[in-house]
N, C-alpha and C positions, 0 to 999 in steps of 0.2 A: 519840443519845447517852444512854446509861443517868448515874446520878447517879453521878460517878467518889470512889467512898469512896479511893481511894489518892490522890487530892490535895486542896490546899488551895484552899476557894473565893475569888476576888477579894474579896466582903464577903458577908458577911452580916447581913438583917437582919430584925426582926418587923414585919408587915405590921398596924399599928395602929390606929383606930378612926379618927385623926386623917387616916391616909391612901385615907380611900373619898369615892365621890362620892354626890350627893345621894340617890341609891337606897340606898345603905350597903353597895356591891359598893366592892374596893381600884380604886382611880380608873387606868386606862394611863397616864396621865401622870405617875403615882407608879411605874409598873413603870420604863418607857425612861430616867426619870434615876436609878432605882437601876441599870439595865443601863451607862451611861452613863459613871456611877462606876466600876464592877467595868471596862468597858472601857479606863478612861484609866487604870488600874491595869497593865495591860501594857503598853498603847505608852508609859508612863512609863518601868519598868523596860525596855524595849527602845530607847527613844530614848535614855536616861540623862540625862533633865530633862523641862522643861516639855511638854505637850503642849495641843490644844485639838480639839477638835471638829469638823469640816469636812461630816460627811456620815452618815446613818443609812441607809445602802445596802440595808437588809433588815431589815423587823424582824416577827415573829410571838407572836402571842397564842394558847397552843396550850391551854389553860386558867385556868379561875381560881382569885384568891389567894381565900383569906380572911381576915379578920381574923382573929389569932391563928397565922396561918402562919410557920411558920421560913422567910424566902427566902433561897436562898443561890446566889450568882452565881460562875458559871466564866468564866474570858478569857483566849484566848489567841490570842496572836498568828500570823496567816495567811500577811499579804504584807507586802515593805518595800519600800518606793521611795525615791525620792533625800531626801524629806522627809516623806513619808506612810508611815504603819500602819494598815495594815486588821487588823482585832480581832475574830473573833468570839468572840459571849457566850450560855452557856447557864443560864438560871436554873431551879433547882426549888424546887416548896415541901413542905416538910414539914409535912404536918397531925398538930399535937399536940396539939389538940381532939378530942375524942370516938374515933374508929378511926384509930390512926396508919398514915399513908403518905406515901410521897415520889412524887409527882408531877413531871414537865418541865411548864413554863408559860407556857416562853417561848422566843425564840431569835431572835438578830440577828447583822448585819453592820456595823461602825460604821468611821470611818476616822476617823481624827487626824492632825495636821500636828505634826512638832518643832518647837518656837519658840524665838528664843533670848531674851535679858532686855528687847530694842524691840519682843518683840513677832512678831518678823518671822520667816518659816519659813527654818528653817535644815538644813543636810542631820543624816539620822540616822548618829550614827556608826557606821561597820563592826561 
């Protein structure tokens, strides 16, 4: 997937000083819960509520961020089932440091469950 300029990404954000690990590389655990976000951003809008996390079915580290990187995450929605959404999420980053480029950096599969107000999976409406 090239970086799709005709649509809008789930979130975007800047990859910050505050977000690398002790080497001063951005830390993957700072990518999967910004992938995470941008995901529960469609099975929200496809369940039409609450959604929660159930399963990170795939996930790839196909480059890295830098600090100072624009990242900006795509999601959309794959499969539905009686109370699940599989999501995939493509993240790229744009280096606006030094030689601008947009790079792919990432890519997963993540699934969510609808839930209703107890908590408890409830079917995704039609």
């Amino acid at each position: 997937m090239e970086f799709p300029h005709d649509q809008q990404p789930a979130i975007r954000v800047f990859a910050m000083p505050a977000d690398t690990n002790a080497m001063g590389d951005i830390f993957g655990g700072w990518m999967m819960s910004q992938v995470d976000v941008a995901g529960s951003v469609a099975a929200f809008k496809r369940a039409n509520g609450r959604v929660v996390t159930v399963a990170v079915n795939e996930f790839l580290f196909l480059n890295p961020i830098y600090v100072g990187d624009l990242v900006s995450i795509f999601s959309e929605v794959i499969k539905v089932g009686n109370t699940s959404i599989q999501v995939a999420a493509h993240a790229f980053s744009e280096r606006l440091i030094d030689n601008y480029e947009t790079i792919k950096v990432a890519e997963a599969t993540l699934t969510y469950v609808a839930i209703d107000n107890n908590r408890r999976p409830r079917p995704v409406n039609g």
